[in-house]
N, C-alpha and C positions, 0 to 999 in steps of 0.2 A: 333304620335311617337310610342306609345304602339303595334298599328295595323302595321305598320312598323315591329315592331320587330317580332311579331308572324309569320308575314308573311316570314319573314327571318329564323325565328325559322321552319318554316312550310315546309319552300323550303331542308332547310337542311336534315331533313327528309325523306322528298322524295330521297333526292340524295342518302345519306347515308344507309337509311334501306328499301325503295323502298315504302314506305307509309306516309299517312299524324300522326299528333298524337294522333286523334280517331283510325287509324291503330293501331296502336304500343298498344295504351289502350286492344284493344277489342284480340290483341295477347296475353298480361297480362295477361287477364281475362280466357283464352283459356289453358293459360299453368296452369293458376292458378287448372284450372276445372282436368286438364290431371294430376296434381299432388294429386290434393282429389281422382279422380279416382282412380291413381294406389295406395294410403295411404291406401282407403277402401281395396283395391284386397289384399294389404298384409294383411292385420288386417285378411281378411275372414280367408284365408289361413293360416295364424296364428293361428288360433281358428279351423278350421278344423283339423291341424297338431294337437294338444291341445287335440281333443277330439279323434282322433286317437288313439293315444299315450295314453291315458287315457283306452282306450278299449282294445285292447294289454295289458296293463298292468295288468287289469280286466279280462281280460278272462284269461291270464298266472296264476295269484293264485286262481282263480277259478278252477284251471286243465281243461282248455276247449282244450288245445295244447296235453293233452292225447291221445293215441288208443283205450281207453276200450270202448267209447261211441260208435266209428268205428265197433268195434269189435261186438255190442249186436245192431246194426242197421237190421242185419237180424231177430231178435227176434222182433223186433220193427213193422219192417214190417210185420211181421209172426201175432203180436196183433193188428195192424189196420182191419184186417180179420176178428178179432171174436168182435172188436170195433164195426163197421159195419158190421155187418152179410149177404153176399150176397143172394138175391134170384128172382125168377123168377116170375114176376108177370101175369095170362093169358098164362102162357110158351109162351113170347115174351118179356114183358118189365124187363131187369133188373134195379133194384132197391135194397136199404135194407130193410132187413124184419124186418119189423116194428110189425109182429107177437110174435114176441119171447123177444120183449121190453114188450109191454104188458102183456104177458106171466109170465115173472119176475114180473112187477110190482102188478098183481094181488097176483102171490102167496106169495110173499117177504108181501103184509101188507103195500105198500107205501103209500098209504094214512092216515094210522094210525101213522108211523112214521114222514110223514111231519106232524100231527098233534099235537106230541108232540113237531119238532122244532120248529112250528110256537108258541106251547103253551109257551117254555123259551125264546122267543124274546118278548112274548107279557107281560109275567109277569115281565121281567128283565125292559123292559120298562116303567110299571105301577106302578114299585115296587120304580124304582128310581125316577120317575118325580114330586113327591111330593117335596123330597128334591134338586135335580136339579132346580125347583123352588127358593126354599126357599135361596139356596147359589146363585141361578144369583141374587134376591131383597137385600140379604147384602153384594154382590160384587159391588154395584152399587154406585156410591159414594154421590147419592143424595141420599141414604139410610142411610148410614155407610160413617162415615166421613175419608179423606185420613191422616193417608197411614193402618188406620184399614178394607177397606176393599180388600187391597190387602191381608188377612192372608186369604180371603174366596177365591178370587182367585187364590191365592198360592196353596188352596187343589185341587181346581178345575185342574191346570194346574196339580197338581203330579197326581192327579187321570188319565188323559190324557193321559199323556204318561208314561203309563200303560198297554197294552192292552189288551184286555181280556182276550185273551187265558193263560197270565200272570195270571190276576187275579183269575181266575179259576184254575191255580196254588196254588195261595195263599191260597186258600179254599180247597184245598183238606185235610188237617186235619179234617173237619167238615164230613169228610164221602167219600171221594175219588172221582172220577172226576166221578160225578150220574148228572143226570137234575137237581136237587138242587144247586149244587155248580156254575152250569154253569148260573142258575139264578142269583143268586148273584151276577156272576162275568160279568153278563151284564145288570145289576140293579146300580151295584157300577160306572159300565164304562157310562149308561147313566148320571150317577151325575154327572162326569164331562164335556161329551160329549154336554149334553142337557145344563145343568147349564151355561158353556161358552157362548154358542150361544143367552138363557133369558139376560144375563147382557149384551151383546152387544146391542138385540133388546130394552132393557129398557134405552138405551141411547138415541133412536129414538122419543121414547113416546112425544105425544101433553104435550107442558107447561101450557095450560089453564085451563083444570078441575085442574092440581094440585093448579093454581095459585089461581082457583074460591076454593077450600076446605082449604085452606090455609088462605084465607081472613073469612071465617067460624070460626078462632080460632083455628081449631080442632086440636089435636096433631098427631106426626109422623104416629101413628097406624091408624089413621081415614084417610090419605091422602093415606097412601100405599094401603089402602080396597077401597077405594072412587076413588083415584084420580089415583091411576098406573094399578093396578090389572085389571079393568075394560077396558083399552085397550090392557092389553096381554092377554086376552082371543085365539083371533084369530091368533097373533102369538104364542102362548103355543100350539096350538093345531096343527098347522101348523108343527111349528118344531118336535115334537112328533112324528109324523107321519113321517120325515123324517128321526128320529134316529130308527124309528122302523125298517125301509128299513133296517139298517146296522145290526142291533141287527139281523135281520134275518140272514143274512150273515153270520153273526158271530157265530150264533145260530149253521149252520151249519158245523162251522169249529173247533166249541168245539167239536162236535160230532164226526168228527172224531178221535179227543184223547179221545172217548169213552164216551162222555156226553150226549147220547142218541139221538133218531131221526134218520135223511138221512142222516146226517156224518160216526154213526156208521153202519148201511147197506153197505156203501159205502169202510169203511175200511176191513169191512171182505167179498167184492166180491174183493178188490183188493190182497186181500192177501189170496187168494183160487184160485189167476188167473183168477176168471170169469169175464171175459175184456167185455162180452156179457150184464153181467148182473151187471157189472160196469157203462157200459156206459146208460145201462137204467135208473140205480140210479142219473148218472149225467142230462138224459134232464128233470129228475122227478123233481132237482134242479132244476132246469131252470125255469122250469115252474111256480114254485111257489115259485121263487124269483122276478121274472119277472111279476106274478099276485098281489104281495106284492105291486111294486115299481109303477105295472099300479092306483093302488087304490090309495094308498098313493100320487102320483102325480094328480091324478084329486081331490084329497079331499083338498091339499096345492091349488090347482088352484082356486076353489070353495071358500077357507076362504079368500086368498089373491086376489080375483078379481079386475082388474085394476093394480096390481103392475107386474114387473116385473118376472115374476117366470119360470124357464126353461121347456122347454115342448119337451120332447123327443119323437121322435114315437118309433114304436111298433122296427121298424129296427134297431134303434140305441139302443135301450133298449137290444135287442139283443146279436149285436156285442161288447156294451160296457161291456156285464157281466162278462169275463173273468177279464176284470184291476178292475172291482168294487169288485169282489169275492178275488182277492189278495189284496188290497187294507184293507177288514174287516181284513185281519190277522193281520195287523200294529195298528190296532185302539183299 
């Protein structure tokens, strides 16, 4: 009786809609598909109008809808010329003259001034990671019980966002924006930079040695030297080396509000117009943020063997330095 009926159910079908009822199913299924399709198209389309609209709006109080940018575009072009300085190499190949970079950089002292910026990223780093230390081990709640060690984390996060060029701010009472202040002000920004990154990593740490020093009797002080300490060797040392990368950066970018180094080189060829001896001050950065970031990356690679650790080549280290060089001013 049942199979009677399907079959009658089955026949109707066909008359009616020109298919059996796996037809009419796999049609459902089909419109179903044609109606998420076009659901997504509008969504895209929505959020591209969304981010339009957002950029227009962005660029209008920016003033980027002005003329004056129009207007000094011939000046612009007139400085990419002394940017790259043209010359003839063999009188056949032209090229830029890469003579008159070196030229600057000899008489200019740039190696003495990358030496002082490499010197306030390396002290502002060494200067903080004692205490970046010490506030990640009482942020850590197996150390400091909750919610006390959120008041170390709380310094940690306002020191954060802070960033240095701020802090170095802050210091100028102590003697004006000199290489001292700019120490400080990336000494104080590693405690919170470095310190966030210990108490995350001492989340990770093996539960065994603490569990084996623990069953010792020993108190808090003997498990934190025995039992934690002795696995963040490798990551302390790891991370360090990657806040130094920024500290450099940033090292640079005090400099140019005059806290000595290749910042200030770089503020007084830009503001003397020598775009010549501007742009040699900039690949002289390059150079030795990019020698910073190669070290520092194979020394993380070396402690962390076996984990996961990002490995840029020489090209992407390159191209990536303009977003990482903006990037230290926010930090």
């Amino acid at each position: 009786m049942s199979t009677d009926r399907d079959r009658l159910v089955e026949r109707l079908l066909r008359r009616f809609f020109g298919g059996s009822r796996e037809d009419s199913d796999v049609k459902q299924r089909h419109s179903e598909l044609k109606r998420a399709r076009v659901v997504r198209r509008l969504s895209q389309s929505a959020v591209l109008t969304g981010i339009a609209v957002l950029l227009y709006v962005s660029l209008n109080a920016a003033g980027f809808w002005s003329t004056e940018w129009v207007e000094y575009w011939p000046q612009f072009v007139e400085a990419l010329a002394l940017y790259f300085p043209p010359t003839l190499y063999f009188d056949l190949i032209p090229f830029v003259d890469l003579g008159r970079y070196y030229q600057f950089m000899d008489e200019a002292g740039l190696v003495g001034e990358a030496g002082i910026t490499l010197a306030i990223a390396l002290a502002g780093t060494i200067m903080g990671a004692p205490l970046a230390l010490l506030f990640g081990i009482l942020g850590n709640e197996r150390v400091t019980p909750f919610p006390l060690n959120f008041l170390f984390r709380g310094v940690m996060s306002i020191i954060r966002s802070i960033p240095a060029l701020v802090w170095a701010i802050i210091y100028v009472p102590l003697g004006g924006i000199t290489p001292v202040t700019a120490t400080l002000a990336l000494g104080t920004d590693t405690i919170g930079e470095l310190g966030r990154l210990l108490t995350d990593e001492l989340e990770e740490v093996d539960d065994g040695p603490i569990e084996g020093i623990k069953s010792t009797g020993a108190g808090k002080p003997q498990i934190i030297t025995f039992g934690m300490l002795p696995q963040m060797v490798r990551p302390f040392i790891a991370w360090a080396m990657f806040v130094l990368e920024n500290n450099v950066r940033s090292a640079v970018s005090l400099g140019i509000i005059g806290a000595g180094g290749l910042g200030v080189t770089l503020t007084i060829e830009q503001q003397t117009f020598q775009f010549t001896n501007m742009m040699a001050t900039i690949l002289f950065i390059v150079g030795l943020v990019i020698s910073v970031e190669m070290i520092s990356q194979r020394t993380r690679s070396y402690l962390r063997e076996g984990d996961d650790v990002e490995q840029l080549s020489f090209y992407q280290l390159v191209v990536g330095f303009p977003r990482r060089m903006s990037d230290s001013l926010l930090k």
